[in-house]
N, C-alpha and C positions, 0 to 999 in steps of 0.2 A: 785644391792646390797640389794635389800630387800629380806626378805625373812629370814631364821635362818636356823643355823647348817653349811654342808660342803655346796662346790659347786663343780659340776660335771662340769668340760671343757673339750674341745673337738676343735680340728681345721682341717680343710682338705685343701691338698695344691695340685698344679696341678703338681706332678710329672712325667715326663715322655713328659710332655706339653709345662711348662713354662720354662724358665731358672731361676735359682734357688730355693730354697725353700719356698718363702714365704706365708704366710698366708691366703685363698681366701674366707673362712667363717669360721668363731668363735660359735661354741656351748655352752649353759650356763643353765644350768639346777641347782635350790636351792628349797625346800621345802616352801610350801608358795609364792613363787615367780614363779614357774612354769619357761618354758622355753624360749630361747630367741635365734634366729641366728642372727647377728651380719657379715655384710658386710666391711670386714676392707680395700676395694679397696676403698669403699665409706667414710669406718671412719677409715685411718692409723694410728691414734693414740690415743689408746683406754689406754693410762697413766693414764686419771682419772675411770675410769673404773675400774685399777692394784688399784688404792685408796684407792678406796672405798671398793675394797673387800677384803685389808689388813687385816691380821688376822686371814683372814678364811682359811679353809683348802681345797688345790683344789683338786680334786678328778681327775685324769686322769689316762688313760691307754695305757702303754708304755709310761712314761713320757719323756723320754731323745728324742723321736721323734719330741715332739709339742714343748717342752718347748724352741727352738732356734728360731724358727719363733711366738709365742707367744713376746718373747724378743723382736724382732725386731718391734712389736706393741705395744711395750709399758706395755707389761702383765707380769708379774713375781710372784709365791706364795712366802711366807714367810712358808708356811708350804704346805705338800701335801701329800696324799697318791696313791700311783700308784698298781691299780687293776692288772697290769699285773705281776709284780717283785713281786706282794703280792699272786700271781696263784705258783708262780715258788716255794717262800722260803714254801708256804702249800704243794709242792709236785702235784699240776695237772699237769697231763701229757699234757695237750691242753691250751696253755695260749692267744690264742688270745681271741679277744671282745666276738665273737657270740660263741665260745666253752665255754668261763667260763660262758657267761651267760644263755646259756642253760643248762650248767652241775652243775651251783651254784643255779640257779634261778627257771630255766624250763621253761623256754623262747626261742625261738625259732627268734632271728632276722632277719629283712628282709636282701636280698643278692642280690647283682645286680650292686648295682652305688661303691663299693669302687676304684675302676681305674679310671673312668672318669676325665672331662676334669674340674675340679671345677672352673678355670677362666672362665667359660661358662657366659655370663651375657644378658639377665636374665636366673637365674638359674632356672631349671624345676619345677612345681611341686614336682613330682615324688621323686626327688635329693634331696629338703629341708625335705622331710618326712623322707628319707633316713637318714639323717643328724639329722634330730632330735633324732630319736632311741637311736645314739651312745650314746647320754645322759640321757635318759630316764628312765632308769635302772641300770645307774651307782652309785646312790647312795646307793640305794640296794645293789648293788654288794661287796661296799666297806665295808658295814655293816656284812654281811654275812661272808666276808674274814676275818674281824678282829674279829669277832668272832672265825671262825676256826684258825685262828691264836692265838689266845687266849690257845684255847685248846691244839694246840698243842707245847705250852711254846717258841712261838717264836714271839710274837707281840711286844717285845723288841726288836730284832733283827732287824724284818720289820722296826720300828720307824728310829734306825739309818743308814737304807739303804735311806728310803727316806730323812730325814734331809741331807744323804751327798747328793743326788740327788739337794735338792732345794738350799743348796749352794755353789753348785760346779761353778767356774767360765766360761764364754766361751768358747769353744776349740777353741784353737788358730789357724790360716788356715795352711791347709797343706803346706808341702813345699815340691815344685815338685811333684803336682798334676800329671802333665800328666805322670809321672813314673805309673801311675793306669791304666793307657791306656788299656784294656782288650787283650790280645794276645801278652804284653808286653815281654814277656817270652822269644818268636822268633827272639827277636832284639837284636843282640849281638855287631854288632862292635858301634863305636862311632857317628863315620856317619851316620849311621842311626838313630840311640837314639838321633841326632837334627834333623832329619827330622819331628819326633815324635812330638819334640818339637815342632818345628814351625808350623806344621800340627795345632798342640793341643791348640796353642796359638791361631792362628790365625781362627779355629774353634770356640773357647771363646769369641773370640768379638764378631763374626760373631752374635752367640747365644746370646750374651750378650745386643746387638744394635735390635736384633728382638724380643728379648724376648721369644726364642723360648727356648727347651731341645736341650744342644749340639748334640745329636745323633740322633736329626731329620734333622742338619744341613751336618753330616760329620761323620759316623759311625766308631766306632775303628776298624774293620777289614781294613777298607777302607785306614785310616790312617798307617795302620802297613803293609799293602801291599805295598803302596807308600814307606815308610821306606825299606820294603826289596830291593825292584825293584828299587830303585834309577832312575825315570823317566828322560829321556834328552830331551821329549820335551811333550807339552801338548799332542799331537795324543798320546805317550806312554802311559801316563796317564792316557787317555780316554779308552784305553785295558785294565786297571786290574780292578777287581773287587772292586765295590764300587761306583764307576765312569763313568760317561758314557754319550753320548748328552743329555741326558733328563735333563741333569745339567744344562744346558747352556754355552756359549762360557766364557760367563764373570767368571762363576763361576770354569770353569777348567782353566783360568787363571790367578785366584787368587790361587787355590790349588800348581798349578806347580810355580806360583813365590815362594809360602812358602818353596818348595822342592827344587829352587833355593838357598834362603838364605841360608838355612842349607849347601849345597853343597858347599857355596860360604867362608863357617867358616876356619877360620885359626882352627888348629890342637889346637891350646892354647885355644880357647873358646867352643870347643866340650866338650859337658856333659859326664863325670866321671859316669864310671861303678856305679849302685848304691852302695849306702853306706850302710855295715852293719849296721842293726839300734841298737843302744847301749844297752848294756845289752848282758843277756849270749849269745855264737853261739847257733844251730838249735840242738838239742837234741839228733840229728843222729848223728852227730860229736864227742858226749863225749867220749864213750867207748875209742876214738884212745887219744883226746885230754887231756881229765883228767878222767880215770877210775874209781878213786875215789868220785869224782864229778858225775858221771853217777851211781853209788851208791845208793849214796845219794837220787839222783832224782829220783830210781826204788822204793826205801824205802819210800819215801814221798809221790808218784805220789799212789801205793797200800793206803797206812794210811789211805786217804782224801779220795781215791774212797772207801772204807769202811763206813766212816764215813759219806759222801753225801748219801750213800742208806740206811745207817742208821736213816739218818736224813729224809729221802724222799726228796730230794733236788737234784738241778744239782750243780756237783761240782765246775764250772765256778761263782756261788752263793753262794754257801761256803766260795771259795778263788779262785782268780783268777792265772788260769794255768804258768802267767805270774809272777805273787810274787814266787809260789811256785819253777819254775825255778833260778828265780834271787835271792834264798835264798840258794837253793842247790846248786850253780854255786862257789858262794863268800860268804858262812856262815861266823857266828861271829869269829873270831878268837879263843874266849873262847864260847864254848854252853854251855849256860846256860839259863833257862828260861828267865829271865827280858831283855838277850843278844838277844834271839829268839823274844820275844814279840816288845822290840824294834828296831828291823831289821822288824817287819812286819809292825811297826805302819813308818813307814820311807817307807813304799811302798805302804801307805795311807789304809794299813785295820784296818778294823773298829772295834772297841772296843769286840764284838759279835766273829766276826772272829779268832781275835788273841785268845779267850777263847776256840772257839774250836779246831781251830786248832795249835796254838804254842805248845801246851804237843805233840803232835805229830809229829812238825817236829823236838823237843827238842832228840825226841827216835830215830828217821830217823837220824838224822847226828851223834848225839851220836851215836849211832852203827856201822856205818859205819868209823868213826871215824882212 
């Protein structure tokens, strides 16, 4: 907490490695304070830490990455600026770390340790210098952006992208995770879609109990081939790809009990074809479903891509493709500006957003009308 002005954080997590996200070193870079990593294996609740640097503004990049395992340590800003969402609304084509800050700065970061295994303990040399960088030049960075944000009359916009960032509540957990299963696509009848499941379940513990990444445990091709193939006995099992003796006996059967259970489901407790998820159908469907509604969405979807290259902006950061659908699907009854503006502010866009975009989708359904 010493030190004055923002503070530049930074976290690295062992994806790919550990089972879930969490936290495996904390970067902390402030002016006068110089920098600090911070082991939260060794210190998991760095609450007084989030305390004492209440107030200040934390400076990350890509914030909606770090900021849920942060949480999970005890850290949270009350205010923040994110270097990366602040690349996107200036218009850089390259918005990660080492492009903006060789393209803002002229710096050239070191490259090497980003995939690594950060649960590594003790951690390397090489790894902490590594680690240190990501903060090192982040304040700079931020300073430079809100300057060019400045210039180009959008550092009011950047402000309420981040304020909604730092108060936006947890995402809540999926439901029916293993519906994500990669190769999900090929599994059509119901039967199968529980093999998936119990596959995917029973993979999660597994992963959950070693602490390892589930797909060092049980790979989704592996899981979706069992699903097709409906195995009847372990040696089947042991033939499709994915699977094989290097497993060992115990672990092909426990795979083939999971591919039992599923098998063993009355018809009443087999998982339901997924469920549309709410909001308008897929965009390809209008023309047949509501012509006038597809309209609509050709007139709106043209307006804002105009407008986002006007602005130098990706249009997903203008307004999200998903508002702009669910406005052109179910518009106000009466269009009207304050009808438009709040239909967007009811799909949580932001004050910036509705200014530039409700005149335009006010013209879109009017016309189409």
């Amino acid at each position: 907490a010493a030190g004055t002005g923002p503070v530049a954080v930074d976290a690295e997590r062992a994806s790919g490695y550990r089972y879930g996200q969490r936290a495996y070193l904390v970067q902390l870079r402030r002016d006068g304070a110089g920098s600090a990593l911070i082991d939260p294996v060794g210190c998991p609740d760095l609450t007084g830490l989030s305390t004492a640097l209440a107030g200040s503004e934390w400076i990350l990049h890509a914030a909606t990455q770090d900021l849920p395992c942060l949480r999970d340590i005890g850290m949270a800003p009350t205010s923040l600026f994110d270097t990366e969402l602040a690349g996107r609304l200036a218009g850089f084509p390259r918005v990660g770390l080492g492009a903006m800050v060789e393209n803002v700065l002229g710096y050239a970061l070191e490259k090497g340790h980003s995939a690594v295994d950060w649960s590594t303990r003790p951690l390397p040399e090489p790894w902490l210098r590594y680690a240190a960088l990501d903060v090192e030049l982040l304040i700079d960075l931020r300073d430079a952006l809100e300057d060019e944000l400045e210039r180009q009359g959008k550092l009011e916009w950047a402000r309420e992208e981040f304020d909604a960032i730092a108060s936006a509540p947890p995402a809540p957990p999926r439901k029916d995770p293993w519906r994500r299963t990669s190769g999900m696509h090929k599994v059509r009848r119901r039967r199968q879609m529980a093999v998936v499941r119990e596959l995917w379940n029973a993979r999660d513990q597994v992963a959950q109990r070693r602490d390892v990444s589930p797909g060092k445990v049980l790979g989704d091709a592996a899981i979706v081939e069992a699903a097709l193939a409906l195995p009847a006995n372990v040696a089947a099992l042991t033939a499709l790809p994915g699977f094989g003796h290097r497993m060992g006996r115990r672990q092909l059967e426990q795979w083939q009990a999971a591919v039992e259970r599923a098998k063993a489901l009355p018809e009443s407790e087999l998982p339901q074809p997924g469920q549309q998820p709410a909001g308008p159908p897929p965009p390809r469907s209008w023309a047949d479903k509501d012509p006038a509604a597809a309209a609509r969405l050709s007139a709106a979807r043209t307006a804002v891509s105009e407008l986002a290259e006007r602005l130098h902006m990706p249009q997903e950061n203008l307004i999200t493709p998903d508002t702009v659908r669910r406005v052109c699907w179910e518009p106000p009854k009466v269009v009207t500006p304050s009808a438009v503006e709040d239909t967007l502010a009811g799909y949580g866009a932001r004050h910036w957003q509705i200014e530039q975009v409700g005149p335009l989708l006010v013209r879109a359904l009017a016309a189409t009308a």
